[in-house]
N, C-alpha and C positions, 0 to 999 in steps of 0.2 A: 504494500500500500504506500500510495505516496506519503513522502511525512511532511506536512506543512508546521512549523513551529511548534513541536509539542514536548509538554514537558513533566518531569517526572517526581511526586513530593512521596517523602519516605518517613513515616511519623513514626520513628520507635518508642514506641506507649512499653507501659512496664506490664499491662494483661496482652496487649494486640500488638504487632505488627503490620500497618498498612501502605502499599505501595498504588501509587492511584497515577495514571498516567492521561494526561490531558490535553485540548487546544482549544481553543479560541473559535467558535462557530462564525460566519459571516455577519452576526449581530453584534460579536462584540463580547457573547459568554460564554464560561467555559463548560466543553462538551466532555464528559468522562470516557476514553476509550477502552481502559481496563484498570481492572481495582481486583490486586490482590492481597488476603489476609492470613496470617499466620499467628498461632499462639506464641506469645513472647515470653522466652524463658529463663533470658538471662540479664534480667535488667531487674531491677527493683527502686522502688519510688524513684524511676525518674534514669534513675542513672546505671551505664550497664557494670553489671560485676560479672558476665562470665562472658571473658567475651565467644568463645568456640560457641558456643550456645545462640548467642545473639548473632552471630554469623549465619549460621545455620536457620533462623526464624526466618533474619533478612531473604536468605536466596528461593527460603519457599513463597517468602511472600511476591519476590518478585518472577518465582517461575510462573508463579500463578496469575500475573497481571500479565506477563509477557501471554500465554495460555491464553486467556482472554482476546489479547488485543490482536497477536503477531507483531505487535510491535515490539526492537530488539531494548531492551534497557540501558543505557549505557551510566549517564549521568542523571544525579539525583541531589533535588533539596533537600534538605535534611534539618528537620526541627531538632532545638537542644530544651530543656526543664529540667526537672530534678530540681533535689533538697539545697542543693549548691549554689543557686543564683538567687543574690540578692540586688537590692538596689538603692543608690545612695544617690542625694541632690547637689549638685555641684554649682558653684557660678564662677568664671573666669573674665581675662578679658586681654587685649594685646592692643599695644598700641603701635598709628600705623606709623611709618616713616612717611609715609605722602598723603598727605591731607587733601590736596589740590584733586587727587583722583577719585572717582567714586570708588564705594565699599564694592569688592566683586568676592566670584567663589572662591579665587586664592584665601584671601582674607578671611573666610569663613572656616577653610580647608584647615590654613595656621591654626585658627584658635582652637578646633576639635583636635589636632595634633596636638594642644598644648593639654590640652583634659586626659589625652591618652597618655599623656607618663604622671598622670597620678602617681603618686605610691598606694599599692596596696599590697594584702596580707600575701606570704609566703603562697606561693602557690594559683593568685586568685590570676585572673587577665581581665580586662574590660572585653567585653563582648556589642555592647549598642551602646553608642554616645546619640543622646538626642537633644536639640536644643530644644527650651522651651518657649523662651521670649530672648529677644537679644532690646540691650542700651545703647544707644550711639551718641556719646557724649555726654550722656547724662538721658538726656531725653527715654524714659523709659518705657516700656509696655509698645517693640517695635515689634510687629511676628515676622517683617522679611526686610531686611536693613540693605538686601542688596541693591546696587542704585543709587543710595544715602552718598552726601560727604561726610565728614567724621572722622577725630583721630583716633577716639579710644572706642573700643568694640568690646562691649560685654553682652555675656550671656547666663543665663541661668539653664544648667545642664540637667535632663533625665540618666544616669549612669547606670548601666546594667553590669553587673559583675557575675563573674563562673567560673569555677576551678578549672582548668589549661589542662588538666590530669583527663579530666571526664568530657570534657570536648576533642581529646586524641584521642580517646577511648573509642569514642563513634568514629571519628576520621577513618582509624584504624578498622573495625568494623566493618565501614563499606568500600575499602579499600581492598581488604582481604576475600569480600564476597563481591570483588571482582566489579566493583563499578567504581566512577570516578564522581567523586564530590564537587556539585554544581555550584552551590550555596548552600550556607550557614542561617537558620532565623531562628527568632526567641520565640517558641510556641504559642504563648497567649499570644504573640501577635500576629502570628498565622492564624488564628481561631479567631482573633477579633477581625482579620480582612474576610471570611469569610462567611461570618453569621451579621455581623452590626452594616447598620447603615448609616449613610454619612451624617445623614441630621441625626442620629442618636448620639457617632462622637461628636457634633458642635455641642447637641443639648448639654452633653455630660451620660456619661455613661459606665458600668462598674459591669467586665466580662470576668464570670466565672466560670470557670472550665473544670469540670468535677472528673478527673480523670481514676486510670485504676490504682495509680500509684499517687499522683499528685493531685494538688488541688490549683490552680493558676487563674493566676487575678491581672487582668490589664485594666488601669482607668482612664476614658479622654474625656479631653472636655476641649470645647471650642476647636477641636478638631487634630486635637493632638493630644499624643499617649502623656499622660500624667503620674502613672505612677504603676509600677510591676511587682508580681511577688507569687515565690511558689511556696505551696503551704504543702508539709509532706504527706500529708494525710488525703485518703481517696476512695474510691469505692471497693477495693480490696480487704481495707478494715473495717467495714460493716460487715463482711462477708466474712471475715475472721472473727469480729464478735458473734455471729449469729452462730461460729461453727462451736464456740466455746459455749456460749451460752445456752443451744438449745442438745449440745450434743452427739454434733453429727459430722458427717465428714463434707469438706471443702466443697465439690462440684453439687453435694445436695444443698447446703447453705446458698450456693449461686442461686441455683434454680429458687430455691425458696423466694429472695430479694427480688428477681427479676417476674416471677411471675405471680406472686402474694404479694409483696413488701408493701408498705409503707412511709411516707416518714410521719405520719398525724395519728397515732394510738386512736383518738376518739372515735374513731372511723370505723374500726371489728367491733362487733359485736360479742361478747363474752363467749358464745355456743360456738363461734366460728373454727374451726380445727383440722388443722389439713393431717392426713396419715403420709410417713414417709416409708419405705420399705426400709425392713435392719439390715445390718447385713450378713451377711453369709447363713442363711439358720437361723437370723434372731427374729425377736417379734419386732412388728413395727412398732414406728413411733408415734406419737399423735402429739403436734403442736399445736398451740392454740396464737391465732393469728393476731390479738391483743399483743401478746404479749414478744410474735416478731417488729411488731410494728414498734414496741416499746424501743426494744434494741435497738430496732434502725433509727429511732427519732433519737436516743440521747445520743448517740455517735454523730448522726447527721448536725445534731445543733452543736455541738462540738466543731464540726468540721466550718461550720457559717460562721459562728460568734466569731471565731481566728480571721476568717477572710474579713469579717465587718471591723475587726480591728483593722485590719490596713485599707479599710474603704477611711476610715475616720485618720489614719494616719494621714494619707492622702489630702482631708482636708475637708472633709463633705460636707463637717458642721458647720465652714462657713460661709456668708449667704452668697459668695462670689464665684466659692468652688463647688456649689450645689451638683448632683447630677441627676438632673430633671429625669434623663431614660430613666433614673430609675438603675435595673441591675436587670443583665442577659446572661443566663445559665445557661452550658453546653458541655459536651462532652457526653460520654456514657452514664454516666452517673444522674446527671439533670433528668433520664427517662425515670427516676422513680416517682411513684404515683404521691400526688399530695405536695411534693419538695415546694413546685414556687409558693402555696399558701406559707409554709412554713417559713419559707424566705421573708417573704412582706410581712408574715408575721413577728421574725426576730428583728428586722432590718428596720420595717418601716418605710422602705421605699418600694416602688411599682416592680414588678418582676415578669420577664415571659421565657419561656423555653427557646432558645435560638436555633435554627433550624439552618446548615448552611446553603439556602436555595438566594444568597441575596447577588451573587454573578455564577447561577451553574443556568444552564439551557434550560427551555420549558420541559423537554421530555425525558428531563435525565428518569433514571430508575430510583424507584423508591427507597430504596438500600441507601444510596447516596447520600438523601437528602435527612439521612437521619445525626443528630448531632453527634453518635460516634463518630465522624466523620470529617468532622469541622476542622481537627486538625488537618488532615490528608488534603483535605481542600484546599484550604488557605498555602499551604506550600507549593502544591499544582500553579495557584493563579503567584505567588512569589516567584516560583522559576520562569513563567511565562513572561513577569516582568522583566523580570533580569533579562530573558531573553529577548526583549524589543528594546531596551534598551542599550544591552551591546550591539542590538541591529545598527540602530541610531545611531550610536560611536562610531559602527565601521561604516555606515554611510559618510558622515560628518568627515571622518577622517579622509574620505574615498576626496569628493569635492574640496581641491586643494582654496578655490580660494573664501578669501573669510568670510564665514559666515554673520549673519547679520545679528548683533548682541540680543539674546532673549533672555529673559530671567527663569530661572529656573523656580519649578515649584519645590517647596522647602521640603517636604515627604520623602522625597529623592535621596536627601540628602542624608539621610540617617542608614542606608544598602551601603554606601564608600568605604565602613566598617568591616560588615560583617565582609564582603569581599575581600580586605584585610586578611582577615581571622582567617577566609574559607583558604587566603591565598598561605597564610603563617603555616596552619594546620597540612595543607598540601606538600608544603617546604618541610615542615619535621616528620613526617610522612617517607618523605622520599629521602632524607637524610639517617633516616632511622635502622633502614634496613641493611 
């Protein structure tokens, strides 16, 4: 088949491995041409710990979308999360030498250079530098300063940080399972390109991503990411208290959550009682469905009250940093029955289930558009960027003469990193071996 621009996002979840290969339909959305999944076995919250294991998830997952599509696999985006990325507020600022010129990208370029040799802890790397608002000269609250005259340039920075250890870990991973790393992006923000819409990030908006291992929190407001954070806890520990709690083994506590669960106890009925088979020879068991739902709700409010801490970190309570959305659940987890009441009920604020249909085609398949998915997605339409955009560079570069000064949109600017990172990771990679 011909291949017109298609591109391939690789979500290594700590329950799934999904590889989901995609393009861009004549409308402008993206079409799914093959999505394969594999159970993930060697990763945990977040981050892999074996790797032979997680090699082996990746190459089923991806014989299984190549299977699908006939499309061959080569290179892949690849989301990072895990317990290891945190995120700190920065403001810098550089002053220029020529004031007479207007502010351009170099200038922009310097000052995220200079946020890049932060000092941080043994071990950590910056991963996304984002700006929030930039000063020029003083004059403050500027969102795109490019353009400006001005001799001192500040900003006030979104700083994502992640151990260097666990982001070679994956490099290594799909390097070994024989594919080449496209790109590097921060999960929640693959998940929020692919369920949130853009008047949700101006309104203000708070994505939760209830993964099996993690929980990931992106917030924007006014149209840019405000503040990130992976919370370790996931739909895997519900599924472990229930295995403890009601006495049973692991794949029947699954099934239990996903097809009884709860997270709102008032909801069963006392008589309500599902029977599981024992095992081997023994008699069954009979739970009574009050008292899963129990389980699932103090776990669950556990796992919200930690996100709503860093929704309030962030700033919610004040009336500036409001976020009117409200809060968008997604991931595997968000499918349990009841959660968003419990959400607006702890939180306080508006809640819906996000669904990642806001750029996939009208006829994609229902599988799709389910929020286990929002990760895969979101990376698919990341490597497609990437990929029109190096289009554009080697256009621009193609027509030798100058091009005519355009301003760039500021969103752009925050890829120059991770391209960085995917290029850093590529280079210890190949020097490794």
């Amino acid at each position: 088949m011909e291949t017109q621009n298609i591109a391939v996002g690789l979500d290594i979840g700590t329950t799934k491995i999904v590889a989901m290969i995609g393009q861009k339909n004549q409308y402008g959305k993206l079409e799914t041409i093959g999505v394969g999944k594999s159970k993930s076995m060697g990763v945990h919250r977040g981050v892999v710990n074996n790797i032979t294991q997680t090699i082996q998830s990746i190459q089923n997952a991806v014989a299984e979308a190549e299977a699908t599509s006939d499309v061959k696999i080569d290179g892949v985006t690849v989301g990072i999360a895990g317990q290891h990325i945190r995120s700190l507020q920065h403001s810098d600022y550089i002053t220029r030498s020529n004031a007479e010129q207007v502010i351009n990208e170099d200038d922009i370029d310097r000052l995220i250079n200079q946020v890049h040799k932060l000092v941080m802890l043994p071990g950590e790397e910056i991963i996304h530098v984002l700006p929030q608002d930039f000063k020029v000269d003083g004059q403050a609250e500027i969102k795109e300063p490019i353009g400006m005259y001005g001799e001192r340039l500040e900003a006030n920075f979104h700083v994502v940080v992640g151990q260097v250890s666990s982001i070679r870990n994956i490099g290594r991973c799909i390097q070994t399972a024989g594919l080449s790393l496209e790109g590097i992006t921060l999960e929640p923000l693959a998940s929020a390109k692919a369920v949130l819409s853009q008047e949700e990030k101006e309104a203000g908006v708070a994505l939760i991503d209830i993964g099996g291992g993690t929980t990931d929190l992106a917030v924007f407001k006014d149209g840019i990411i405000r503040h990130t954070a992976v919370i370790p806890f996931g739909g895997n520990v519900i599924t472990e208290d229930i295995k403890e709690g009601c006495s049973i083994i692991e794949k029947q506590a699954e099934l239990l959550k996903i097809k009884f669960g709860s997270a709102w106890p008032g909801e069963n009925k006392d008589n309500e009682i599902v029977s599981i088979p024992g095992l081997r020879g023994r008699d069954p068991k009979e739970i009574s469905l009050k008292n899963l739902s129990k389980i699932i709700h103090a776990r669950v409010v556990e796992i919200i009250e930690q996100v709503y801490v860093e929704i309030k970190n962030y700033g919610h309570e004040e009336q500036k940093k409001k976020l009117i959305a409200g809060i968008v659940l997604t991931g595997g987890g968000s499918q349990l029955n009841h959660l968003k009441q419990l959400v607006e009920y702890i939180t306080g604020m508006d809640t819906r289930v996000g669904y990642p249909n806001e750029h996939l085609a009208g006829d994609s398949d229902g599988d799709i558009t389910s929020p286990l998915y929002a990760t895969a997605v979101g990376l698919v339409l990341d490597g497609l960027e990437r990929q029109e955009k190096q289009t554009t560079i080697d256009e621009s570069s193609q027509d030798e003469e100058t091009p005519e000064p355009t301003i760039e949109k500021p969103p752009v600017r925050s890829k120059g990193f991770l391209e960085k990172l995917t290029e850093r990771v590529k280079d210890f990679l190949e020097n490794a071996e």
